[in-house]
C-alpha positions in Angstrom: 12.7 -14.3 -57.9 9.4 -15.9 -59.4 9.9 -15.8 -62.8 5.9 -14.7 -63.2 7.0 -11.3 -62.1 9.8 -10.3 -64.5 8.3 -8.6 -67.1 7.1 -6.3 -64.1 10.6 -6.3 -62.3 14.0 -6.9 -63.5 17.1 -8.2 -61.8 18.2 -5.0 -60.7 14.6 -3.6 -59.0 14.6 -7.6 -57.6 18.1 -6.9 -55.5 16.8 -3.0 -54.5 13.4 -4.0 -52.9 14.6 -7.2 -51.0 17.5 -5.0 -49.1 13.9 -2.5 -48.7 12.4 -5.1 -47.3 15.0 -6.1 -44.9 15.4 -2.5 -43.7 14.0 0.4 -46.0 16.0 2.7 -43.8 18.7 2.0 -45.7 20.7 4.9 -47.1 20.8 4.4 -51.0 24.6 4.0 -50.5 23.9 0.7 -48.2 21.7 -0.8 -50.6 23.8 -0.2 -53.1 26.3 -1.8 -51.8 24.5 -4.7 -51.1 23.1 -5.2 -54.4 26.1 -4.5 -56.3 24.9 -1.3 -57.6 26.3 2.4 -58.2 24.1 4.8 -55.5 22.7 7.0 -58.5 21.0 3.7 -59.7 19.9 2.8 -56.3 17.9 6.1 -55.7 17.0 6.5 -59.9 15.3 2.7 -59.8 13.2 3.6 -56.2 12.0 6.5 -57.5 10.9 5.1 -60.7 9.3 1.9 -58.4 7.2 4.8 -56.1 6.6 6.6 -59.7 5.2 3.4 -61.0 2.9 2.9 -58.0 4.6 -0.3 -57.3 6.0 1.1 -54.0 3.3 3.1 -52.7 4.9 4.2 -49.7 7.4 3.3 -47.0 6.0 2.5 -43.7 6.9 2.2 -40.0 6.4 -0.5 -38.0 5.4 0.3 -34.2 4.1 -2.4 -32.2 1.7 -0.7 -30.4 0.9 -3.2 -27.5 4.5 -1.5 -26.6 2.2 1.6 -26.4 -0.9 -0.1 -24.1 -3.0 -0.2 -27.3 -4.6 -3.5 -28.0 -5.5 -4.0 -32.1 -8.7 -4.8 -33.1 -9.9 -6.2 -36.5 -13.4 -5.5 -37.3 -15.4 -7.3 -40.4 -18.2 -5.0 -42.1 -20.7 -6.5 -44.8 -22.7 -4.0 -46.4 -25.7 -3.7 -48.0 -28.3 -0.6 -50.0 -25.0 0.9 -50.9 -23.9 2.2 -54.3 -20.4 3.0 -55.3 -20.5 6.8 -54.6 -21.7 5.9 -51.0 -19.2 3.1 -50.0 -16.2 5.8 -51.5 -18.1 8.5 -49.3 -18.3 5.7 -46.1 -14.5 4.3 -46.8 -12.9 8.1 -46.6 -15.1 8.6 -43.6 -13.1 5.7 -41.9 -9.6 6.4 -43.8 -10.2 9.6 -41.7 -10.6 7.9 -38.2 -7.2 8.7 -36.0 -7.5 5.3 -34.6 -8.0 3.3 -37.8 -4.6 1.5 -38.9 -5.5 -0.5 -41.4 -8.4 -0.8 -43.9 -9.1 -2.6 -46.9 -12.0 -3.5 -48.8 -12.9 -6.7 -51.5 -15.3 -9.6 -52.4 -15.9 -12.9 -50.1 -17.4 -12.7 -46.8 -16.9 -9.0 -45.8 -16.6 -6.4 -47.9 -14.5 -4.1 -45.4 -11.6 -5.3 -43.1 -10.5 -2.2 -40.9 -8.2 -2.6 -37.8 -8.4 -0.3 -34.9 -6.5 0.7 -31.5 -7.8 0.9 -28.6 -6.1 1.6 -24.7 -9.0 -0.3 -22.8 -12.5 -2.4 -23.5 -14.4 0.7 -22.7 -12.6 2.5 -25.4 -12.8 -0.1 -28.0 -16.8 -0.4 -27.3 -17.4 3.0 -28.3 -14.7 3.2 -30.8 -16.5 0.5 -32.5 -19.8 1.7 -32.0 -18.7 5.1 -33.6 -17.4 2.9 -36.9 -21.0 1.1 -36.8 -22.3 4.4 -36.9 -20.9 5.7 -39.6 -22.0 2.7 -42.1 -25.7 3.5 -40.5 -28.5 2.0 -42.6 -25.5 0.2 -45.2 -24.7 -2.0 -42.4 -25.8 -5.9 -42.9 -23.6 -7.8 -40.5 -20.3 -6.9 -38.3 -17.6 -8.8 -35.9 -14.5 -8.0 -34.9 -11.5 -10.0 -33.4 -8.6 -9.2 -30.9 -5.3 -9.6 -31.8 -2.7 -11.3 -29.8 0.4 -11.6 -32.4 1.3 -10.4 -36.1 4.1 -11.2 -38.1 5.0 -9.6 -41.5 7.0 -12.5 -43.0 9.5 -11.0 -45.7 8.2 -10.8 -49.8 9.1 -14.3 -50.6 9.0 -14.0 -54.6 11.7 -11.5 -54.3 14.3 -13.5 -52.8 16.4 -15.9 -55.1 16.8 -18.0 -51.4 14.2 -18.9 -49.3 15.0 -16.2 -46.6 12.6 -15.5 -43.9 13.2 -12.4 -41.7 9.6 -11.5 -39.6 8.4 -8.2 -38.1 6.4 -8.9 -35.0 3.5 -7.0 -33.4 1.9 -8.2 -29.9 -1.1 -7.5 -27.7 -0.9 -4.7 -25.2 2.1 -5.4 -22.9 5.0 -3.9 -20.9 4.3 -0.6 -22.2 6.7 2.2 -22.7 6.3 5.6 -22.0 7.1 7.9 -25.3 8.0 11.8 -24.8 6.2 14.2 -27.3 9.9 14.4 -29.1 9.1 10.4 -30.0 5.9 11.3 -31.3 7.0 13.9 -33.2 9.3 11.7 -34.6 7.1 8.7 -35.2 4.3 10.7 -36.6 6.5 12.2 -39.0 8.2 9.1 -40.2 5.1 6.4 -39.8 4.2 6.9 -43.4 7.7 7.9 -45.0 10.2 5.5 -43.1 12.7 6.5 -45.7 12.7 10.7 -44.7 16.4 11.8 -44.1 17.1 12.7 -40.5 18.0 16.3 -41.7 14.2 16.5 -43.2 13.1 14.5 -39.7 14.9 17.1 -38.2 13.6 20.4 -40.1 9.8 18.8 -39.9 9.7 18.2 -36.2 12.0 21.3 -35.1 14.0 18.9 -33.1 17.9 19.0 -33.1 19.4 16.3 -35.6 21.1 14.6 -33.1 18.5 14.0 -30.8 15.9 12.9 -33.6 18.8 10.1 -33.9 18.9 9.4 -30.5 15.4 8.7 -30.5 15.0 6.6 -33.2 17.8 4.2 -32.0 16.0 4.3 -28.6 12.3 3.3 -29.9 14.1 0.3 -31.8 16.1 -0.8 -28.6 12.9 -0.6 -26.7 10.5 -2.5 -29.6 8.6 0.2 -30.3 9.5 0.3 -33.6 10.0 -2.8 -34.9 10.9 -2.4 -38.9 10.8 -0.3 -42.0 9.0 -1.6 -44.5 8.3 -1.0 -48.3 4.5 -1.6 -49.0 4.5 -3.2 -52.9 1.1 -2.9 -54.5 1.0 -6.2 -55.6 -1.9 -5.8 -58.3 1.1 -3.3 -59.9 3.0 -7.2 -60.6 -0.4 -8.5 -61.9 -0.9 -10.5 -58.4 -3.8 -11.2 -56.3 -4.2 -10.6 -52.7 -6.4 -13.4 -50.6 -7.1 -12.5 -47.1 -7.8 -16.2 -45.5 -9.7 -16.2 -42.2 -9.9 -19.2 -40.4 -11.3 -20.5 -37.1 -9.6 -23.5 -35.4 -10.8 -26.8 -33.8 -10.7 -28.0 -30.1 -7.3 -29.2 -31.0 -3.7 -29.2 -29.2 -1.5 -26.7 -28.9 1.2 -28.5 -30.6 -0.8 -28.9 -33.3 -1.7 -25.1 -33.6 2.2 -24.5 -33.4 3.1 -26.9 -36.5 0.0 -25.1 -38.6 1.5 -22.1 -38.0 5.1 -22.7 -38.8 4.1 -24.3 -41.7 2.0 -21.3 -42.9 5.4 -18.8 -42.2 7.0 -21.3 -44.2 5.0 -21.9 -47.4 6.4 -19.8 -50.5 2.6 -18.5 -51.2 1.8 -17.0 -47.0 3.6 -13.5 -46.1 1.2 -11.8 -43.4 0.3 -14.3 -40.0 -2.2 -12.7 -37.6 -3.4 -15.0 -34.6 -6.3 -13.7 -33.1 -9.5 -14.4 -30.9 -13.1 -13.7 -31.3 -14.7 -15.0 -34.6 -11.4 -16.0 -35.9 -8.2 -17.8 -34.5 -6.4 -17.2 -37.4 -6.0 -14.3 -40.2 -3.4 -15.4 -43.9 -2.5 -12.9 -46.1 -1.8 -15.3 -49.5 -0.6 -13.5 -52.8 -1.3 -16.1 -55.7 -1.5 -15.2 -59.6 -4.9 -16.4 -60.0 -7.9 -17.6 -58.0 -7.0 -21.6 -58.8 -3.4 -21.6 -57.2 -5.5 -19.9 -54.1 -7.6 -22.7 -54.0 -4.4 -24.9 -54.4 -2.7 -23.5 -51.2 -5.9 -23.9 -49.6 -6.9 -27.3 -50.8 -2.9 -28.1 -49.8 -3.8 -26.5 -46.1 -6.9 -28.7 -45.3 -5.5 -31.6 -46.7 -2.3 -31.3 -44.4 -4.7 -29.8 -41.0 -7.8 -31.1 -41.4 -7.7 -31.9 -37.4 -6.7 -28.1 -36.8 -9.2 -26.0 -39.2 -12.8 -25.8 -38.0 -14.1 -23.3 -40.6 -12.9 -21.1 -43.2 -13.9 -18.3 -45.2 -12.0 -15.8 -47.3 -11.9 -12.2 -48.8 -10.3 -11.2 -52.1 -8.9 -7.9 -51.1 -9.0 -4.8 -54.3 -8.4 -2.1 -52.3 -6.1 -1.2 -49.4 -6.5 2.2 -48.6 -4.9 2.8 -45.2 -1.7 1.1 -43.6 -0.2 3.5 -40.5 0.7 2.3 -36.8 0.5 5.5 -35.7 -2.8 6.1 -33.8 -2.1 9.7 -33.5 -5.8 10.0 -31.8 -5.0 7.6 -29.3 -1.6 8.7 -28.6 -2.3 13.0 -28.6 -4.4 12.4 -25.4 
């Protein structure tokens, strides 16, 4: 564990949330297991860690290109707005079914949302309805299509260098889900860690069956992980959201880039994309100069591969659910 975050961790929260991150499914008796713990410490220390804010929630991963939704990440910069009316325009798109993500900061954008959409025709005036809603506080706006994520494990936990990765594609072979999987994946997308008895009671749908399911939608890849979201401001980090574009360069080239990014000890979130960017980093560093150290560190080693470069320092996340219950109710 990095030693920087022990006076906001100890040992024993250190063991608990990297068995969450491998699987926060998990029964408390598994984990505790694992880490060597009695199960009444197991399920005290989580709920002080959700208490503390430090686990916000627990989250399900569903790659929806499994569901013939392609993800779109769209870049607002605003302008003639005050505090009261970017709170008022953020909740406006918190509310949006078919909003997964959305974050807000300082650099280049101040908004970063990502949004689902079946088709081009339904992206165009899904977008246009987000454009809308900033009105006359919109300065500037692009968006880019995603063809791969991959949530790379949270490295400072681990006392090894482990890497385990949750991927999430474009649209592809999709598969059909019954209103019992919805049910299911609505009512666990935000609370990965709900009991199957309370999946059960919540979705009127017979215990055994709501198992069923679940072990389905992870044999199929629709869901691909549980996941614990850690605040990271909570352990005094900072969260850099580096977006670069490439150069006319090989793909060989692009591949060792991006193994060395899922490698380096500072890089946990890898979104390729096209449009305006090719590439999207998610860096947690303890202060802005060891950001500019992994980035110095990146062009020094890919000069030949990164055209341009710009970056967000991300304050807020306010939204993280890969359920587009809009989408997906049709």
């Amino acid at each position: 564990m990095d030693k920087y975050i022990k006076k906001f961790i100890d040992e024993k929260d250190r063991k608990i949330l990297t068995e969450l991150d491998k699987d926060a499914r998990q029964p408390d008796s598994e984990i505790a297991k694992k880490a060597g713990l009695s199960k009444q410490v197991v399920n005290f220390r989580i709920k002080k860690l959700v208490e503390r804010g430090i686990v916000p929630i627990f989250y399900t991963i569903i790659n929806t290109g499994k569901l013939g939704l392609n993800s779109y990440y769209i870049f607002l910069q605003l302008q003639k707005i005050n505090k009261t009316q970017e709170k008022e325009l953020l909740k406006k798109l918190n509310d949006l079914d078919y909003v997964g993500w959305l974050a807000s900061g300082v650099g280049r954008w101040d908004v970063v949302l990502l949004i689902y959409a079946d088709s081009i025709s339904t992206f165009d005036r899904l977008f246009n309805n987000v454009l809308d809603l900033c009105g006359e506080h919109l300065h500037e706006h692009n968006f880019a299509t995603l063809i791969r994520s991959e949530h790379i494990s949270y490295k400072f936990l681990a006392e090894t260098r482990y890497l385990e990765s949750v991927k999430q594609t474009e649209k592809s072979e999709i598969v059909m889900l019954g209103e019992e999987d919805k049910k299911i994946l609505e009512a666990i997308s935000q609370n990965s860690r709900m009991p199957l008895t309370e999946i059960s009671e919540k979705t009127k749908i017979p215990l055994h069956v709501v198992n069923y399911h679940i072990k389905s939608m992870i044999k199929d890849k629709v869901i691909e992980g549980f996941k614990p979201k850690i605040d990271v401001s909570k352990i005094d980090y900072q969260w850099n959201l580096l977006l670069i574009q490439f150069q006319r360069t090989t793909e060989e080239r692009k591949k060792e880039f991006i193994d060395f990014c899922r490698n380096h000890k500072k890089i946990y979130y890898i979104t390729n994309t096209i449009g305006i960017y090719n590439l999207l980093l998610d860096i947690y560093v303890k202060n802005t100069k060891e950001f500019r150290d992994v980035l110095l560190e990146l062009k020094d080693k890919f000069s030949d591969v990164i055209k341009l470069y710009e970056s967000i320092v991300i304050f807020d996340e306010y939204k993280i659910n890969y359920f587009p219950k809009g989408l997906l109710k049709k």
